[in-house]
PyMOL Python script that loads the backbone (N, CA, C, O; Angstrom):
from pymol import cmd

cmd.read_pdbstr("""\
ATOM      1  N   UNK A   1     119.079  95.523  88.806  1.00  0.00           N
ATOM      2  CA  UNK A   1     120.440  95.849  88.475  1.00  0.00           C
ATOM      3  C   UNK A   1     120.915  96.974  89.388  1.00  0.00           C
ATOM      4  O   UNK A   1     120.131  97.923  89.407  1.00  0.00           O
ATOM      5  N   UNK A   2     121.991  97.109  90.142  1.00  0.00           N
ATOM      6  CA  UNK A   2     122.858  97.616  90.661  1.00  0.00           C
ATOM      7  C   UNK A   2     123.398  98.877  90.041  1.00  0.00           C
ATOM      8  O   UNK A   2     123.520  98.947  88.818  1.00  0.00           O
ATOM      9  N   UNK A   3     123.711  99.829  90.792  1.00  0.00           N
ATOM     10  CA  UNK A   3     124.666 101.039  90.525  1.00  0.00           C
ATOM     11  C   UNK A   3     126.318 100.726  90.822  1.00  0.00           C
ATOM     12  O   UNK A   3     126.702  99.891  91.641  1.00  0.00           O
ATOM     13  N   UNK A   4     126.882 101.261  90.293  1.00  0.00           N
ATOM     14  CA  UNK A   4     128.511 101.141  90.193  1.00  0.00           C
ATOM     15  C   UNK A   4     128.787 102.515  91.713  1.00  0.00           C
ATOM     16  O   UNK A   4     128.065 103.402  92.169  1.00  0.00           O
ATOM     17  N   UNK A   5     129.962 102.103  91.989  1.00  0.00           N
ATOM     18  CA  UNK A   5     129.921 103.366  93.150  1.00  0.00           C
ATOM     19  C   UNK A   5     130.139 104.643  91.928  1.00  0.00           C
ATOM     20  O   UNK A   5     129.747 105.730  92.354  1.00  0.00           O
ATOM     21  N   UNK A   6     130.602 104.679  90.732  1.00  0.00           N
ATOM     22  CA  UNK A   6     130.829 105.765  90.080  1.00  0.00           C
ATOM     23  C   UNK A   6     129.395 106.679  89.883  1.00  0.00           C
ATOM     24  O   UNK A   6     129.325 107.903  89.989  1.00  0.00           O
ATOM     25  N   UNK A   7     128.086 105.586  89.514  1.00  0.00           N
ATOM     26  CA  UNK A   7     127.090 105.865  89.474  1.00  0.00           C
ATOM     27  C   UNK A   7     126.387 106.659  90.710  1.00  0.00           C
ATOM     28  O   UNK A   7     125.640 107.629  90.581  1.00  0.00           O
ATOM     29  N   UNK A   8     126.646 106.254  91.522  1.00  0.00           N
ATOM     30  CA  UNK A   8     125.917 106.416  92.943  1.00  0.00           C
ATOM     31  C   UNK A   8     126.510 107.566  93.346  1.00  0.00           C
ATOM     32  O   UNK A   8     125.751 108.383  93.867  1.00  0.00           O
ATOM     33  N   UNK A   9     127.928 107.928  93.228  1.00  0.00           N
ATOM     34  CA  UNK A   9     128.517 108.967  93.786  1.00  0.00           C
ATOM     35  C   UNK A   9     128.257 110.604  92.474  1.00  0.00           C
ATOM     36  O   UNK A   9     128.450 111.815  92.572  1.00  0.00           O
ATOM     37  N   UNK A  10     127.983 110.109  91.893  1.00  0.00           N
ATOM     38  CA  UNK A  10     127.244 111.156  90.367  1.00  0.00           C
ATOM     39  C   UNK A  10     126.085 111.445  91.031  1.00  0.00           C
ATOM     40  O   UNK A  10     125.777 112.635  91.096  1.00  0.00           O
ATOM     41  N   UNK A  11     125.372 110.634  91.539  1.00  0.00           N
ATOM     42  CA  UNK A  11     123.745 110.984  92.261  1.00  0.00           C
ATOM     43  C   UNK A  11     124.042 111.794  93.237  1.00  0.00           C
ATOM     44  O   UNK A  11     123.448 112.866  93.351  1.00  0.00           O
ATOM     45  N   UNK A  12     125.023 111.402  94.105  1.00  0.00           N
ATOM     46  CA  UNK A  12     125.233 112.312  95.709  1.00  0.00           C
ATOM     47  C   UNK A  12     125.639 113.914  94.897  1.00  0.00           C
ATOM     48  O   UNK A  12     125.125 114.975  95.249  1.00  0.00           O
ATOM     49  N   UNK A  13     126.468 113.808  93.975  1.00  0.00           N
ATOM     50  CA  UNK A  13     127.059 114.927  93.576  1.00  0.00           C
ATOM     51  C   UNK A  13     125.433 115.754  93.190  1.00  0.00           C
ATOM     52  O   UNK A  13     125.066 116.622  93.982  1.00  0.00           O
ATOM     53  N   UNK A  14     124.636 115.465  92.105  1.00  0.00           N
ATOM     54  CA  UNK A  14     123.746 116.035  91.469  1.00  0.00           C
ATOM     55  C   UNK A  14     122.992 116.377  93.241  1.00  0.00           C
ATOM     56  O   UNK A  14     123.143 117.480  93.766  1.00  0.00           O
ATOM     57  N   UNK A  15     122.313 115.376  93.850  1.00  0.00           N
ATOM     58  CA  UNK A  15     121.714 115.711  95.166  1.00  0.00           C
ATOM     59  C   UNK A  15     122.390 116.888  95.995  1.00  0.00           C
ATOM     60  O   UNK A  15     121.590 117.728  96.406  1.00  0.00           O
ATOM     61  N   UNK A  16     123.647 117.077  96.291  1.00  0.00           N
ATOM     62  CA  UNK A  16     124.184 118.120  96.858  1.00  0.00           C
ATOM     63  C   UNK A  16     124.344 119.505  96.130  1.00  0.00           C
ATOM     64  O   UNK A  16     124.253 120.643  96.593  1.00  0.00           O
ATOM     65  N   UNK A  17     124.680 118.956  94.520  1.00  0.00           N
ATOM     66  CA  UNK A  17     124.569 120.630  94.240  1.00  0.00           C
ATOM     67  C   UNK A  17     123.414 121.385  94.233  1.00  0.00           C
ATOM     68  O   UNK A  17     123.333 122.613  94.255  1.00  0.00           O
ATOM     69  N   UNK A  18     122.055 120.137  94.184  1.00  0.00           N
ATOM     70  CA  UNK A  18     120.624 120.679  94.475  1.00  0.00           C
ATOM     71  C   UNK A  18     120.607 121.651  95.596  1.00  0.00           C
ATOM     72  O   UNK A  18     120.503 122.878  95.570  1.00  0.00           O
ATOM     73  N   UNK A  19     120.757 120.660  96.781  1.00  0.00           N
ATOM     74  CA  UNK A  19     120.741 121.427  97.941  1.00  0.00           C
ATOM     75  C   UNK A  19     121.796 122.645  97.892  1.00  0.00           C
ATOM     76  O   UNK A  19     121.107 123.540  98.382  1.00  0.00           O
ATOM     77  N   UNK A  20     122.575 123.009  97.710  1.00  0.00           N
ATOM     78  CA  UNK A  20     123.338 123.996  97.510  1.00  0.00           C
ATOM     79  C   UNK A  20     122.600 125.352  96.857  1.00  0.00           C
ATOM     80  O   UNK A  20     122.466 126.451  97.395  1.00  0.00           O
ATOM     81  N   UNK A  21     122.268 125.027  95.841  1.00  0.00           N
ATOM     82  CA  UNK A  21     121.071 125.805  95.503  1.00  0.00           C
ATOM     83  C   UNK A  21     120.714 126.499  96.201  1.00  0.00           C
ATOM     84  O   UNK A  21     121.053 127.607  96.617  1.00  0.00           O
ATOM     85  N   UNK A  22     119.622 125.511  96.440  1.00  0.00           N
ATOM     86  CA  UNK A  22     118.412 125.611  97.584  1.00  0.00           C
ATOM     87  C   UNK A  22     118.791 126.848  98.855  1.00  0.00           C
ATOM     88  O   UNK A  22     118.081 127.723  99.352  1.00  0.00           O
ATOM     89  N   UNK A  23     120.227 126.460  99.094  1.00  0.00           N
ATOM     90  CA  UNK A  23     120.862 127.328 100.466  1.00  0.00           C
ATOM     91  C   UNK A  23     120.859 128.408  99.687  1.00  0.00           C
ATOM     92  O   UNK A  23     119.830 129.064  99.849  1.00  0.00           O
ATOM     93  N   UNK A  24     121.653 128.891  98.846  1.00  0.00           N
ATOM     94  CA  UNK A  24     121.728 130.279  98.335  1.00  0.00           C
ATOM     95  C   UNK A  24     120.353 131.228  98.274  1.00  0.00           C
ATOM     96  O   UNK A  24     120.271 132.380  98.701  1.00  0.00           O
ATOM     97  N   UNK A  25     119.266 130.431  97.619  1.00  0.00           N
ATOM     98  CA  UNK A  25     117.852 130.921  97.518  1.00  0.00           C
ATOM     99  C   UNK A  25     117.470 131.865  98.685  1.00  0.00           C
ATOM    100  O   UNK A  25     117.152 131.378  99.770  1.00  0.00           O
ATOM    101  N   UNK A  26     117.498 133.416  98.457  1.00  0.00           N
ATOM    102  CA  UNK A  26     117.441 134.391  99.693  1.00  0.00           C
ATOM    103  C   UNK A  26     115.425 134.123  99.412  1.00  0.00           C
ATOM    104  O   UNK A  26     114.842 133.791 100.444  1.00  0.00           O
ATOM    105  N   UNK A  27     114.796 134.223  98.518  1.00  0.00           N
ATOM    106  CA  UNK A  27     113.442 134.213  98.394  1.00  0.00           C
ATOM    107  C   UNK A  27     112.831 132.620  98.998  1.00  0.00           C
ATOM    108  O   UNK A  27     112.855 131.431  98.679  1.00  0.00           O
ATOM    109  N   UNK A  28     112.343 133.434  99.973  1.00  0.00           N
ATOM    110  CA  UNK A  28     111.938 131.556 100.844  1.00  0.00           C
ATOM    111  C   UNK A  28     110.589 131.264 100.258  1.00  0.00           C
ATOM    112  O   UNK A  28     110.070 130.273 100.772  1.00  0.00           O
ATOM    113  N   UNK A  29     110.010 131.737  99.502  1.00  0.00           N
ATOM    114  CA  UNK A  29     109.419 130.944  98.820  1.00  0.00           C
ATOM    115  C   UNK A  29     109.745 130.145  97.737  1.00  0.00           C
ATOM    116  O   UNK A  29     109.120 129.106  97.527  1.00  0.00           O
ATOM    117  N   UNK A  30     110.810 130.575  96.903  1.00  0.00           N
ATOM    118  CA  UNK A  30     111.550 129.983  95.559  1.00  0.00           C
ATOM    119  C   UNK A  30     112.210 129.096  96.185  1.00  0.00           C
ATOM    120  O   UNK A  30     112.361 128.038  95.574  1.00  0.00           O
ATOM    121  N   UNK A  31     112.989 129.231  97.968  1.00  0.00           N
ATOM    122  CA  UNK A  31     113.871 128.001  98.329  1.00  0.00           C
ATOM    123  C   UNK A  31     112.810 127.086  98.168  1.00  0.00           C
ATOM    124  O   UNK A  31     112.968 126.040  97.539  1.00  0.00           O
ATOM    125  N   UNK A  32     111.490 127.478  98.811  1.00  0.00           N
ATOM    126  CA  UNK A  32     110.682 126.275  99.412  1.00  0.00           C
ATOM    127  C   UNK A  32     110.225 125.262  97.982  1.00  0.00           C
ATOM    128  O   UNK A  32     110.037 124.046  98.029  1.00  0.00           O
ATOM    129  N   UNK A  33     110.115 126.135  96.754  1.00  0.00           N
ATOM    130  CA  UNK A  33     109.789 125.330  95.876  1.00  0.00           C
ATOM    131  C   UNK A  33     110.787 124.763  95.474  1.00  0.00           C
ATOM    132  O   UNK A  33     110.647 123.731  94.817  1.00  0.00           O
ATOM    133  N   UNK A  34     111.860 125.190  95.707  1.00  0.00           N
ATOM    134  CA  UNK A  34     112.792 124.144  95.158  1.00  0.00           C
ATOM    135  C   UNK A  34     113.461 123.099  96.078  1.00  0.00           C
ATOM    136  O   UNK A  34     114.103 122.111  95.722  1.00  0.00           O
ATOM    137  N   UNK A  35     113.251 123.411  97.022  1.00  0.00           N
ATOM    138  CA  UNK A  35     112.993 122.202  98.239  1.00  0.00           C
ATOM    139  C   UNK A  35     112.066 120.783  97.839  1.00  0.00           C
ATOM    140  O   UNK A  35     112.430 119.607  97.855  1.00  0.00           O
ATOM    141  N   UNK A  36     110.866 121.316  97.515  1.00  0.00           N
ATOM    142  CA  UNK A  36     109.689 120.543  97.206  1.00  0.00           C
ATOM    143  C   UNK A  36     110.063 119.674  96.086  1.00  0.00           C
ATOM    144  O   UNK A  36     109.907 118.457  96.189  1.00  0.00           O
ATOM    145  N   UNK A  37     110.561 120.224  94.989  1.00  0.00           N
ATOM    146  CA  UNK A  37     111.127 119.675  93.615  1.00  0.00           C
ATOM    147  C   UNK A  37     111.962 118.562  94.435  1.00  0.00           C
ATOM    148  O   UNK A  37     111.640 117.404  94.700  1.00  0.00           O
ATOM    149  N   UNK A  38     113.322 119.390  94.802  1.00  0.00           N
ATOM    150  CA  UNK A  38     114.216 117.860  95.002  1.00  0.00           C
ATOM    151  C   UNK A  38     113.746 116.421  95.770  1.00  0.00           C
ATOM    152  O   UNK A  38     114.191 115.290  95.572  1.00  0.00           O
ATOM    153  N   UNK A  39     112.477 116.945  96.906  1.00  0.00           N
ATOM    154  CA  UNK A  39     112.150 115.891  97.709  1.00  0.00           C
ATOM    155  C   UNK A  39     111.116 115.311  97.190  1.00  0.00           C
ATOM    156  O   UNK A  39     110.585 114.488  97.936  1.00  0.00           O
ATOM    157  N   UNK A  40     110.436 115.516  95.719  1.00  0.00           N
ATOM    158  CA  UNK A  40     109.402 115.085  94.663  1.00  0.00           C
ATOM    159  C   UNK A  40     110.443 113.945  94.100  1.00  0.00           C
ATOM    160  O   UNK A  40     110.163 112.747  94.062  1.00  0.00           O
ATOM    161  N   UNK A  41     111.844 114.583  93.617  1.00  0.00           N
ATOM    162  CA  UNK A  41     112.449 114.001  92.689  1.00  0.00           C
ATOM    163  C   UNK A  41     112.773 112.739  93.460  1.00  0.00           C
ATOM    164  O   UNK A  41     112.610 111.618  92.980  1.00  0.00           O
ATOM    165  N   UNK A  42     113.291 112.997  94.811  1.00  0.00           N
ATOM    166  CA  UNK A  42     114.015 111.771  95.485  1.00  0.00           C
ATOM    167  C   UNK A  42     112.996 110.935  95.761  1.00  0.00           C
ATOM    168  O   UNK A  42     113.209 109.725  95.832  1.00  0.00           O
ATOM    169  N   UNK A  43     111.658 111.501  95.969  1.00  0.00           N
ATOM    170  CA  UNK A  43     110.779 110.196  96.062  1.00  0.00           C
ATOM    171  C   UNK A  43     110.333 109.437  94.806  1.00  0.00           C
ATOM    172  O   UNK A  43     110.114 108.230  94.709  1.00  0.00           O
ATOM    173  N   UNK A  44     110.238 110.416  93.834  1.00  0.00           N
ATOM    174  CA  UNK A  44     109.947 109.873  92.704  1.00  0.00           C
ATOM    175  C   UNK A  44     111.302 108.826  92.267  1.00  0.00           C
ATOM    176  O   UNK A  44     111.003 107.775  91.700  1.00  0.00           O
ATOM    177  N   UNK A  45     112.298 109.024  92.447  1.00  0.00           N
ATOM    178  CA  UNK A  45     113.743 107.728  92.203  1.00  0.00           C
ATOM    179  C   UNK A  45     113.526 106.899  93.014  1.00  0.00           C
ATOM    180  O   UNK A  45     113.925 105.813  92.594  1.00  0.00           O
ATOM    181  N   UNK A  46     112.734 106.776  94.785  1.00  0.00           N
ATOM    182  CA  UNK A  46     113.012 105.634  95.280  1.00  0.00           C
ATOM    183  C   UNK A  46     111.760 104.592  94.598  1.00  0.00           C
ATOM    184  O   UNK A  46     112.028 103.390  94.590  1.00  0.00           O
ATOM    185  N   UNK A  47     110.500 105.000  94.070  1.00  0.00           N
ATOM    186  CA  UNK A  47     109.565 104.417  93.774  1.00  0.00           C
ATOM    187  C   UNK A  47     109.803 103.815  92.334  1.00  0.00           C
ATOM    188  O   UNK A  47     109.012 103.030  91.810  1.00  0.00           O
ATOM    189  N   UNK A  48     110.875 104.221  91.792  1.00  0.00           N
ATOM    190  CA  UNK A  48     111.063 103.594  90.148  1.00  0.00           C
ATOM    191  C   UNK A  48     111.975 101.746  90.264  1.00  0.00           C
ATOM    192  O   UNK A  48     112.212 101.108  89.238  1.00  0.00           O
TER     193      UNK A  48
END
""", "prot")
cmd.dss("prot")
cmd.show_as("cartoon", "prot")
cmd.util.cbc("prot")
cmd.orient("prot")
């Protein structure tokens, strides 16, 4: 089953405010873990 573009564009939104985050994070270790998280998460969605 398919995503609606409403669906898909809710994902880009959630994915970018991640990264947004991520940019603010002055502690590069806290960016890096939260780097790690989102690119866990996105692999973990393409494998479902």
């Amino acid at each position: 089953m398919g995503q609606t573009d409403s669906q898909f564009k809710a994902f880009i939104r959630f994915v970018l405010d991640a990264l947004r985050e991520v940019c603010e994070e002055e502690n590069p270790e806290k960016r890096q873990a939260k780097m790690d998280r989102i690119l866990d998460n996105l692999q973990k969605t393409l494998e479902d």
